[in-house]
N, C-alpha and C positions, 0 to 999 in steps of 0.2 A: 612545536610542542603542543600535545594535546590536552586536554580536561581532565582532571579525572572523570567528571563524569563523561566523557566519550571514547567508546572504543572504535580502532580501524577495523573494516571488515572490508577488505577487498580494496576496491575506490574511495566508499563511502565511509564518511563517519558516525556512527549508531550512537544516540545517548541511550544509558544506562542508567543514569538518575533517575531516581522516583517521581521528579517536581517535571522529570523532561516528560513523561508520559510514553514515550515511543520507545519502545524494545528491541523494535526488528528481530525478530528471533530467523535468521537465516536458515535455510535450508539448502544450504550451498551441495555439499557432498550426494544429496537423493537428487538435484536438481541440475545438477553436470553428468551424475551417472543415467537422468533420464535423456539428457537433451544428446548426449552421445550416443544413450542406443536405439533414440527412438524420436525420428524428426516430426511422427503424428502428433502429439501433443501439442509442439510450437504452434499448428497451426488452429486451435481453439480456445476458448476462454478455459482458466482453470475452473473445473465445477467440483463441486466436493459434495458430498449425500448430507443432506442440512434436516435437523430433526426442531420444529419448529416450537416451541413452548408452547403449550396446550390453550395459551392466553391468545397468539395471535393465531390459530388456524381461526377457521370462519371469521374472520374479519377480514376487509378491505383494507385496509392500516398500510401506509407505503411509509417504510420506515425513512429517516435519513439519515446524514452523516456529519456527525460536527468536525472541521479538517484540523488534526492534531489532537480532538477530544477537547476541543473550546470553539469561541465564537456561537452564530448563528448555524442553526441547524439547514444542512442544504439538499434538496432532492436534485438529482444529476446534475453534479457541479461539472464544468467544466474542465477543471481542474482541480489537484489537489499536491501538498508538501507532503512529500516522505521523510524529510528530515527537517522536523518539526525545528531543532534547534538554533538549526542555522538556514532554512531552504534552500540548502544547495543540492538536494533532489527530490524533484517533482514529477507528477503527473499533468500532463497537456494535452489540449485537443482532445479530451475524451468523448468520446461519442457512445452511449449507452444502447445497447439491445433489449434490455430488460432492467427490468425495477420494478419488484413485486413485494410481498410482503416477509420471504424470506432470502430472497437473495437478488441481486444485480449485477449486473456484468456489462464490460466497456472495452472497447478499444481505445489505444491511442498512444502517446509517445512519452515513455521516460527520459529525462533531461536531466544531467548533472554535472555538477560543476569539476574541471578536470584537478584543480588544487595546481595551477602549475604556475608561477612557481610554487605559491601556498596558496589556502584557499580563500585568505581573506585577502589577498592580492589580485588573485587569477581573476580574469576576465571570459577567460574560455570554457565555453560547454561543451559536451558529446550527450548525443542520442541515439536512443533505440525504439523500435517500434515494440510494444508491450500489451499484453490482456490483464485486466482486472477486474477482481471479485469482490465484492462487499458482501458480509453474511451476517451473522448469528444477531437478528435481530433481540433489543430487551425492551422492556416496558422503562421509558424514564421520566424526571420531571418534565421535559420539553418534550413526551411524545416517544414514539419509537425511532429508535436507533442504529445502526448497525454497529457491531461493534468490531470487525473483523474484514482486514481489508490484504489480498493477496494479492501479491503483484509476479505476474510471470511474464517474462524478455521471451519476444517472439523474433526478433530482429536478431543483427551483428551485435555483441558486449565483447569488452575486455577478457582474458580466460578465466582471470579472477575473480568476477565479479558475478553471482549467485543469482541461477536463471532465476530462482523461485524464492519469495521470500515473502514474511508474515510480519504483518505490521498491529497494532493492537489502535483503535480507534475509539478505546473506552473513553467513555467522556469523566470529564473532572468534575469530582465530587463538587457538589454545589451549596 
């Protein structure tokens, strides 16, 4: 039985609650129809045309990223939780290319929990090897931020489960 605040989306379970911060807004449908017709993608980080707030061009500013939108603010974490509510999926091993002042990108392996028998039981994990982007940096009380974190499956997944997906990494009102 789930939450109301969680809905299933594929493997995973996405909170929806306001207090859970994480939306995942899936892009399942454009992200099976690109990985079907088009294997060039899988193999680079997803980049998207990033239009930078007029406050951080000419600055230095390396923004960071607080993981789930709390905690301390971290420049190339090693990791991070996708599913803030319960971390039964995350980012590992990331290894960073770039970390500038409007965007950053990483390689490294998405891991989650298979829920078998359920998922507060299960012991068992699956992986995939994955690209990810950090973007839209803002001006906050701890410094700059990114607020926007994409995560695209470059590896074997499940068929249900959504090569390309948006994660929201706004930090909590403070």
């Amino acid at each position: 039985m789930t939450s109301p605040h969680l809905r299933p989306t594929g493997l995973h379970l996405r909170p929806t609650g306001l207090h859970l911060r994480r939306t995942g807004a899936a892009l399942a449908t454009i992200g099976v129809v690109c990985a079907a017709t088009s294997g060039l993608a899988q193999a680079q980080p997803v980049r998207a045309a990033i239009t930078l707030p007029a406050a951080v061009t000419g600055t230095k500013a390396k923004p960071a990223v607080e993981v789930c939108g709390q905690g301390k603010p971290e420049i190339r974490p090693t990791g991070l939780i996708l599913a803030c509510a319960d971390a039964n999926d995350q980012a590992v091993k990331l290894v960073w290319s770039k970390w500038t002042a409007s965007v950053a990108y990483a390689t490294g392996t998405e891991t989650w929990n298979t829920c078998v028998p359920y998922c507060a039981a299960s012991k068992t994990w699956d992986k995939t090897q994955a690209n990810f982007t950090l973007s839209d940096p803002v001006k906050t009380s701890a410094g700059w931020l990114y607020e926007k974190l994409v995560v695209h499956i470059t590896g074997k997944a499940p068929k249900y489960m959504a090569r390309t997906v948006t994660y929201s990494e706004k930090p909590f009102p403070k």
